[in-house]
C-alpha positions, 0 to 999 in steps of 0.5 A, a space after each residue: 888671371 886665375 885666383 891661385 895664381 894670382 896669389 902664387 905670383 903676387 907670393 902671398 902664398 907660397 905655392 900654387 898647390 897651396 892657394 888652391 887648398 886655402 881656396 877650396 877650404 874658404 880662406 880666401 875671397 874675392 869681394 866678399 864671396 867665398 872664391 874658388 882657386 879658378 876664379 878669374 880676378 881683376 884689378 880693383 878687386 878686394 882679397 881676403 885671406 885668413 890664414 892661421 895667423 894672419 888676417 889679410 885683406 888687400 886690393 888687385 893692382 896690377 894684373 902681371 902678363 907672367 911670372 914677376 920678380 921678387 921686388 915687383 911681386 909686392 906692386 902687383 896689390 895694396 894691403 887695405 887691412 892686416 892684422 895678427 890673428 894668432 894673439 886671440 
């Protein structure tokens, strides 16, 4: 599945024109490398996402065939790090 859709479904990013730019402006990558939006992820790959605020880093664990739920998006990865970056 793509980056920035993986990203739209899981909801860790509000829309799919969205985690494009955060792609394309370097604030996400995929075990450790700086990603593009039309990277292919898999389960076990490792995330990070720095936004504005917020500092994440989370692990694939599932790979959703379509859209999901709400309630399921948050299954779809495990946070190994998250921090508030807006307090330094």
């Amino acid at each position: 599945m793509r980056l920035d859709q993986f990203l739209k479904i899981s909801r860790l990013v509000k829309q799919r024109s969205m985690a494009k730019r955060v792609c394309d402006a370097g604030l996400v990558s995929v075990l450790g490398r700086g990603a593009k939006a039309g990277i292919e992820v898999r389960v076990g790959d490792e995330l990070t996402l720095n936004m504005r605020d917020k500092f994440l880093r989370v692990r694939i664990s599932e790979i959703p065939a379509g859209n999901v739920r709400k309630e399921q998006a948050r299954t779809l990865y495990e946070i190994i790090e998250e921090r508030d970056v807006s307090a330094y």
